[in-house]
N, C-alpha and C positions, 0 to 999 in steps of 0.2 A: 550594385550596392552590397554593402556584407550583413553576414546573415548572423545578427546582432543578436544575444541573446536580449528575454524580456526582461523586465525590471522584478517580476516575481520569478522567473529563473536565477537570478545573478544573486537573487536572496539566498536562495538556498546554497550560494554557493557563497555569499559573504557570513551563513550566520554557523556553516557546519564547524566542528574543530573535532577533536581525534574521538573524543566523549562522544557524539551525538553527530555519527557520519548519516547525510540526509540520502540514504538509497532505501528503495524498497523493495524486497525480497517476495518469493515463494520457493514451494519447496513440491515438487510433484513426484510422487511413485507408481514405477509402473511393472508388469508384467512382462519377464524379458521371452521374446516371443520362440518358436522354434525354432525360424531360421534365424534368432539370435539377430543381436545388437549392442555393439559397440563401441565404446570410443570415438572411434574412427566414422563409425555411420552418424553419429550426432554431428561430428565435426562438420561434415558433407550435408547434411540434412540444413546447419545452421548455413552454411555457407551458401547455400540454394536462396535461402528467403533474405538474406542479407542487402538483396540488391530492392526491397518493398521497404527496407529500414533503413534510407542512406544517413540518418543521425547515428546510428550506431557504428558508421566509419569515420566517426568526426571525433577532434577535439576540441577544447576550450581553450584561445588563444588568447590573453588578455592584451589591455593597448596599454602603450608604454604610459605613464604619468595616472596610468588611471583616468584618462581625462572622457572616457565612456564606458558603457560596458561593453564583457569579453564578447566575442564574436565566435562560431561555429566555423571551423576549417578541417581541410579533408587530412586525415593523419597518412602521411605520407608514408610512412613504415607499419602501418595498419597493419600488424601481424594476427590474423584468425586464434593461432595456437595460446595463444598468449592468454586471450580470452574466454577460449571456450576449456576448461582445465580439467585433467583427470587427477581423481582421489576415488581412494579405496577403504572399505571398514576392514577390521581384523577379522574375517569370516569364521562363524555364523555371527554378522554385523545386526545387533541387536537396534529398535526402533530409539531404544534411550541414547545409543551410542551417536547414530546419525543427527538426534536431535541437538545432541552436544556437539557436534559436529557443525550442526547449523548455526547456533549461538555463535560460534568462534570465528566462524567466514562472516558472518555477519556484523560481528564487534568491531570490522577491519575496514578502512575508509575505500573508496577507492582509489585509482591513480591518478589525479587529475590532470598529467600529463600524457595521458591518454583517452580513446573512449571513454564513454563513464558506464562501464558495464562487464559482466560474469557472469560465465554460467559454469557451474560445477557439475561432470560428471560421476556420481558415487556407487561405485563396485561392493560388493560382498556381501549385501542384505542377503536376511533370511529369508526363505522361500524362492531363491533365483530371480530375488529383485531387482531395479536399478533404482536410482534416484536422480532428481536433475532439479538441483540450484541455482537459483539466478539472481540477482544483483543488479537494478538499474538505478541509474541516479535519479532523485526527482526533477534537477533540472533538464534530463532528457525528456519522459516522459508527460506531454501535457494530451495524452488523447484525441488529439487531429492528427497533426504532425507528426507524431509518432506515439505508437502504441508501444506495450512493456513486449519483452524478447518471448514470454512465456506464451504470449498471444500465437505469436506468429508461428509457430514449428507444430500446433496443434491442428489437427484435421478431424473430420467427424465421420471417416472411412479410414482401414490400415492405408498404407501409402508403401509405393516398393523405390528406393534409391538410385537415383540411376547420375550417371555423371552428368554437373551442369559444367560448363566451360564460364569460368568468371570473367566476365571484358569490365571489369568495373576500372575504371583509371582514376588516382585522386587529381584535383585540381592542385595545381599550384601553390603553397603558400606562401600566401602577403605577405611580404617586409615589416621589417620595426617601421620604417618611414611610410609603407602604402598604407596600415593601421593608425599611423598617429596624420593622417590627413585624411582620412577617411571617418575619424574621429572629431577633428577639427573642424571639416563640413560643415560633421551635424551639428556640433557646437554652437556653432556660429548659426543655425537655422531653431536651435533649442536654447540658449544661453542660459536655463534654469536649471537643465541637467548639469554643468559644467559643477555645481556647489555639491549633489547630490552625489556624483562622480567622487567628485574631492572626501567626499563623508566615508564616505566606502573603503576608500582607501589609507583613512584615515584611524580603521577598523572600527567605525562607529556600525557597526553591522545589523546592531538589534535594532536598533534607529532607523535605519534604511529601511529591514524587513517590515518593521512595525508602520512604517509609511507608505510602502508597498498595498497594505490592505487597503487604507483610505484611495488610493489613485488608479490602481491597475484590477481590471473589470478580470472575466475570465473563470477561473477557479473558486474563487472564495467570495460567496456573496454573502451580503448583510446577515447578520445573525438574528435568528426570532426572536432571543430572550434577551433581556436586559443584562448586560454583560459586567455585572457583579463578580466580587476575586469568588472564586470554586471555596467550599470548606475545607480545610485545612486537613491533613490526615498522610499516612504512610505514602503514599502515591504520590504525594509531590515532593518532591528531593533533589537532591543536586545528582545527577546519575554520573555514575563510573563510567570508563571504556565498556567494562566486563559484560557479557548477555548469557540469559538462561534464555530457553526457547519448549515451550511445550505444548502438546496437542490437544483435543478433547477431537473424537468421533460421535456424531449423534446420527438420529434417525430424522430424515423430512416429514418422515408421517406422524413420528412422536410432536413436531409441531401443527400441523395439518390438526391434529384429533387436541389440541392444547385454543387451536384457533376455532372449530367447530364446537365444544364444548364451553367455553368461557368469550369464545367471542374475539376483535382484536385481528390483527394480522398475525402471519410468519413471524416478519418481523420483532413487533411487539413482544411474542413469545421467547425468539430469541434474546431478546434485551432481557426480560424476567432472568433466564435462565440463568444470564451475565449476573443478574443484581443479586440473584439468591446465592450464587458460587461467591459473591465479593460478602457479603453480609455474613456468612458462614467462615470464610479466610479472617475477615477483623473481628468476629469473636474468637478466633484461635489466637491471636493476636494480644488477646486482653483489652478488645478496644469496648470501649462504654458506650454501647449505644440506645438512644432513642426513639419515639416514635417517629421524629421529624428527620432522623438524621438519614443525609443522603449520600450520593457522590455523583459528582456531575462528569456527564460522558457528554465527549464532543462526536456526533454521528452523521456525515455527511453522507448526502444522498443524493441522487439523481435527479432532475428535473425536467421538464419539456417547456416548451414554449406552443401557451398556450392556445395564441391562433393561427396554428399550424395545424389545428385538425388531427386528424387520426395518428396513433403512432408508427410514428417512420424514422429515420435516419435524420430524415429534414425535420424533425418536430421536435427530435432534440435539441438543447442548446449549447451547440460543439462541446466544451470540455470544462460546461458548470454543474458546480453541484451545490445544493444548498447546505449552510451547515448550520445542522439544530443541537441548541444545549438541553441535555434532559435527565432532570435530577434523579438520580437512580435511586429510589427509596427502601435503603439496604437496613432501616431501622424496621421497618415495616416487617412483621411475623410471618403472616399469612402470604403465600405464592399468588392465591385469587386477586389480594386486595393490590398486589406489586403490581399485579398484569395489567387490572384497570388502571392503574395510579400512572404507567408508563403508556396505556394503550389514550389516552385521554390526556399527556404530554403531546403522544407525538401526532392528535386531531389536527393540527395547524397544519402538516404539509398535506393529510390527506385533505381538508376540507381548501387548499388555496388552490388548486386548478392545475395544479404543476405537478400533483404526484406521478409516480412513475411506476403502473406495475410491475413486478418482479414478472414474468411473461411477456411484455411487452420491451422489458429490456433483454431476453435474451434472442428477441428479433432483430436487433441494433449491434451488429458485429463491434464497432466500436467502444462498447462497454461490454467489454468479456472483461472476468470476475479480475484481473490481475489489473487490466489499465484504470478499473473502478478505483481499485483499491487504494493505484498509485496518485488517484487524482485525492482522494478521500487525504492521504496522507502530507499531497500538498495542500490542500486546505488546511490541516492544521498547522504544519507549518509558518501558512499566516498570521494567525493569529498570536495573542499573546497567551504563553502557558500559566498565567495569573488565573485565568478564566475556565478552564474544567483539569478535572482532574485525571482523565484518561481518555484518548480515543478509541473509539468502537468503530470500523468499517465490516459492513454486510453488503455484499452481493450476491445476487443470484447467480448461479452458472449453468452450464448445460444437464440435462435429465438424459441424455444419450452419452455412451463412451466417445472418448476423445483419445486420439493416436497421434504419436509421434513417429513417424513411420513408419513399422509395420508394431511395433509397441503398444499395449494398451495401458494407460495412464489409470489406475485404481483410484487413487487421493491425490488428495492436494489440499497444501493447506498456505495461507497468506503471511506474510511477514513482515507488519508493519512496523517502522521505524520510531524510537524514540526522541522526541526533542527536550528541551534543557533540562527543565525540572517535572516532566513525565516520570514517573521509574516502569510503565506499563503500555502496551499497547495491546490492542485484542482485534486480529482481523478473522471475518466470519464469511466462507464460501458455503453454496449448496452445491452439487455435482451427482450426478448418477443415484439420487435416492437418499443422501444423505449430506448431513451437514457438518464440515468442517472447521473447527476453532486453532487459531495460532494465536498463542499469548507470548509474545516478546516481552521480555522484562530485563530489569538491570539486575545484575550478577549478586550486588551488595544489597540492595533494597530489597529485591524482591527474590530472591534466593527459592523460595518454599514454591515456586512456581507451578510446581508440577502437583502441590494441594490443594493450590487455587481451579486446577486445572478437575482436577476428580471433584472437587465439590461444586464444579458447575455442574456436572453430569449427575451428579446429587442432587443437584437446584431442579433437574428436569423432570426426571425421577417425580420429586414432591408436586413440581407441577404437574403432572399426569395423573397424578391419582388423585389430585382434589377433586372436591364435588361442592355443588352450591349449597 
């Protein structure tokens, strides 16, 4: 049988266009070690674990007439080099230059006549750093099947390189004819697909996607709040090609002592920190606000299945996450009254039985912070962008260093994708003590990114020194 993609895979690839390429990114830096690491060692490092990820020697083959969806086939000319790519900053490569850097590989679709996937190796950081960028598509990545590239080449001891001999062999590629009766089949066993096919092809795309959520289980489940249009404001827009990309570094203990103090989770605190950095950008803005006035973040999160008992690998539920809309109350003055107003949003996942602690997920290799992220990001995908006005993905990650072979990975920060009328995305990892923010934004819209970006760390800041 061919290994067909799913009907919320084939979305992302019916609804992406040059504007709004549906990959999602990170960005990892690390310590270039003494006996050094290169190019050439990342090449050999990826090529080693290559053979744990056989979706990432696949292309997407579609059937003639449209008359199913495309189907996974082995790329015959599967060139490594192609993918794995060296680029360099003008040394001493400053943190702003890379990040510009990041914006511009990321604005870039990828080749859909190949793999769906990159990783960029980045020479000439200051301090005798490296960097390493990656690029997977959402319809590669669903969290069973295959996890993100960033996952796999991380270890939690240095690692020393040694030759692996590749026996990998691609299969065969099907015919125009063994695709269009392999298609026909199933036609003929589905006959309701054959209209949906036709729709697709027909470039009714947002239609297909937006039917996808009502039919196909998986990634995007039911949403908690009544799915009312989001309020209106700078962050919904028609977005450009163009991306700005910028960081914020925090501390895990600054929220830890934000959670102990006030109460609330991690979490929670995080989201504050988000509301008071956005509510601080729309008054530089000129924008009017209220006591009421909010901005709704789409924030998908983890889940278990709840009679499964203890957390395990089995308790989770393969590669769902719940997605909560939760009104960010960016009119609101007070950091204290944000915290509760958000920590008492998001009571419904901790109080339904399915929560997932952040420690309990980084015992589930499966949800390391990047395939989280990519799942977070197909979720909103699903949905329709009428309904919040920017996604927020947080994951935990590991509190111990992580090596890429004999390399130590310092940061890392997430790179989540925009879809149509987004101009924003904000992915949030923790790692080794502290917690990293990437704010993806559109070039035109969101321009000032990197103000948005200081006055969240501003936003933390006010929240740490409140008192009751």
């Amino acid at each position: 049988m061919p290994d067909r993609l799913s009907a919320l895979d084939a979305s992302f690839l019916y609804v992406e266009d040059p504007a709004t390429p549906m990959h999602v990114g990170g960005v990892a830096i690390f310590e270039r070690p003494s006996q050094g690491f290169d190019y050439e060692d990342l090449l050999a490092l990826i090529g080693q674990r290559l053979i744990f990820l056989p979706r990432y020697r696949q292309r997407v083959a579609a059937v003639p007439g449209h008359l199913a969806r495309p189907v996974w086939v082995d790329d015959v000319d599967f060139d490594l080099n192609y993918h794995v790519r060296r680029s360099a900053l003008p040394a001493p490569g400053s943190d702003a230059q890379l990040f510009d850097l990041v914006a511009r590989l990321m604005s870039r679709p990828l080749d859909k006549d190949r793999p769906l996937w990159e990783a960029y190796f980045v020479e000439g950081l200051t301090g005798d750093r490296i960097a390493l960028v990656t690029k997977s598509h959402q319809a590669v990545v669903d969290g069973v099947g295959t996890i993100e590239l960033g996952q796999l080449i991380l270890d939690t001891t240095p690692q020393d390189l040694e030759p692996c001999a590749d026996t990998w062999a691609p299969r065969r590629q099907p015919s125009r004819s063994q695709l269009l009766l392999d298609a026909l089949s199933e036609t003929m066993q589905r006959p309701g697909e054959l209209v949906e096919n036709a729709r697709s092809a027909a470039q009714d795309a947002v239609a297909t996607a937006e039917k996808v959520v009502g039919t196909v289980g998986g990634v995007a489940s039911a949403l908690r709040t009544v799915a009312r249009p989001a309020p209106s404001g700078p962050l919904n827009v028609r977005v450009s090609g163009g991306r700005v990309f910028a960081v914020v570094r925090t501390s895990l203990e600054d929220y830890r002592r934000v959670r102990a103090q006030h109460g609330g989770t991690v979490n929670d605190a995080v989201l504050t920190a988000i509301t008071g950095g956005l509510r601080q950008w729309l008054l530089s803005r000129g924008a009017s606000l209220d006591g009421d006035s909010t901005i709704r973040a789409l924030v998908p999160l983890a889940v278990r299945d709840v009679d499964a008992g203890e957390y395990s690998s089995a308790s989770f539920i393969g590669n769902q996450v719940d997605s909560y809309l939760v009104d960010l109350p960016v009119g609101e003055p007070s950091p204290v009254l944000r915290l509760q107003h958000i920590g008492h949003a998001m009571a419904e996942h901790l109080d339904s039985g399915r929560s997932v602690a952040a420690r309990a997920l980084l015992r589930v290799g499966g949800f390391a912070p990047a395939t989280l992220h990519s799942l977070g990001a197909r979720a909103a995908g699903s949905f329709s962008g009428r309904i919040f006005n920017l996604l927020i993905t947080n994951s935990p990650g590991p509190q111990q260093p992580l090596y890429a072979g004999p390399a130590r990975m310092t940061e890392m920060f997430p790179v989540i994708p925009l879809v149509r009328n987004q101009a924003l995305a904000i992915g949030v990892t923790s790692y080794h003590g502290n917690v990293y923010f990437g704010l993806n934004g559109d070039r035109k819209a969101v321009s000032d990114v990197d103000l948005l970006a200081g006055m969240i760390e501003e936003s933390l800041e006010e929240l740490r020194g409140m008192h009751w």
